[in-house]
C-alpha positions in Angstrom: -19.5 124.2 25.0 -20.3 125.3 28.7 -17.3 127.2 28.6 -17.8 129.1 25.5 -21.4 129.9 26.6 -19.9 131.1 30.2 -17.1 133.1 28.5 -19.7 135.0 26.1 -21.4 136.3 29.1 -18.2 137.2 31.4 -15.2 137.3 29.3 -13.1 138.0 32.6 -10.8 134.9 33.3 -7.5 133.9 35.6 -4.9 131.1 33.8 -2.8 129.7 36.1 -0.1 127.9 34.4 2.8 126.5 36.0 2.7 124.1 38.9 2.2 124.7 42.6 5.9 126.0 43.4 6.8 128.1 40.6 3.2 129.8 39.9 2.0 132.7 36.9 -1.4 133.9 36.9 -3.0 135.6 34.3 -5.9 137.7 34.6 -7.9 139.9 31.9 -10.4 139.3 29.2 -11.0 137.0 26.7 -12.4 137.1 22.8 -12.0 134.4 20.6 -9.5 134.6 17.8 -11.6 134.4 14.3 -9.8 136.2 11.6 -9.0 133.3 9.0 -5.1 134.8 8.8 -4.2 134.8 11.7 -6.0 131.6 12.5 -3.4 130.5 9.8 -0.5 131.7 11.5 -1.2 130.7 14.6 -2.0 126.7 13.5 1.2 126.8 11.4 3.4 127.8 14.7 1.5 125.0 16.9 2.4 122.6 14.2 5.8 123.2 14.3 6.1 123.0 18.3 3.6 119.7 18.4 5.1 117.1 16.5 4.6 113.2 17.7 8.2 112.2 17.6 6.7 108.4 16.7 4.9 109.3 13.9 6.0 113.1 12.5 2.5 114.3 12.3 2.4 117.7 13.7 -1.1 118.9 15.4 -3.1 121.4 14.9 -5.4 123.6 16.3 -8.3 123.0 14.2 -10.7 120.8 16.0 -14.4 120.4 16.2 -16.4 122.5 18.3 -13.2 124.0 19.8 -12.6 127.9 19.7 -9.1 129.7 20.2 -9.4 132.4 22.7 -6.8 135.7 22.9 -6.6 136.8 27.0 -6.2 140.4 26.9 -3.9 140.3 29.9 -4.8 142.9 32.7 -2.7 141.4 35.9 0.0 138.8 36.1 0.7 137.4 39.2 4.1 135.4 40.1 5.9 133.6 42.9 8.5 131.4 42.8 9.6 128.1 45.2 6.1 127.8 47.0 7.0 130.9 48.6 4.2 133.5 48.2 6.4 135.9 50.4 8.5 136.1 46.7 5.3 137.7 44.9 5.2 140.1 42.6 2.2 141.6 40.6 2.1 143.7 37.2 -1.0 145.4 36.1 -1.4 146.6 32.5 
């Protein structure tokens, strides 16, 4: 909920996915995703890729009090090996 209340007032974020040696950094804004279709389309695609392989049930991204946010990406940042020397930037 903090999140979602911090976001409606500065919708500017950075992701960083990836681990410490091999980094991407994402930086832009943010709005959340509320059209029912493509809602739709994006659930059916995460239940495809999120299956338990005990049970079969896929997942979904459907759950309570949880919104799906779309980053507008503005910069991405990369490096690769821990070696920040590697960098290299992309603005949009």
């Amino acid at each position: 909920m903090q999140k979602s209340k911090n976001l409606a007032q500065q919708p500017w974020i950075v992701v960083h996915a990836g681990d410490g040696d091999d980094v991407i950094i994402l930086e832009g804004y943010v709005e959340i995703v509320s059209d029912p279709e493509e809602l739709k389309r994006i659930d059916s695609a995460y239940a495809e890729k999120y299956v338990d392989p005990h049970s079969g049930a896929s997942d979904t991204i459907f759950q309570e009090n949880c919104d799906l946010y779309r980053v507008h990406v503005k910069h991405v940042m990369t490096w690769e090996y821990g070696t920040v020397g590697t960098r290299t930037d992309w603005r949009f």
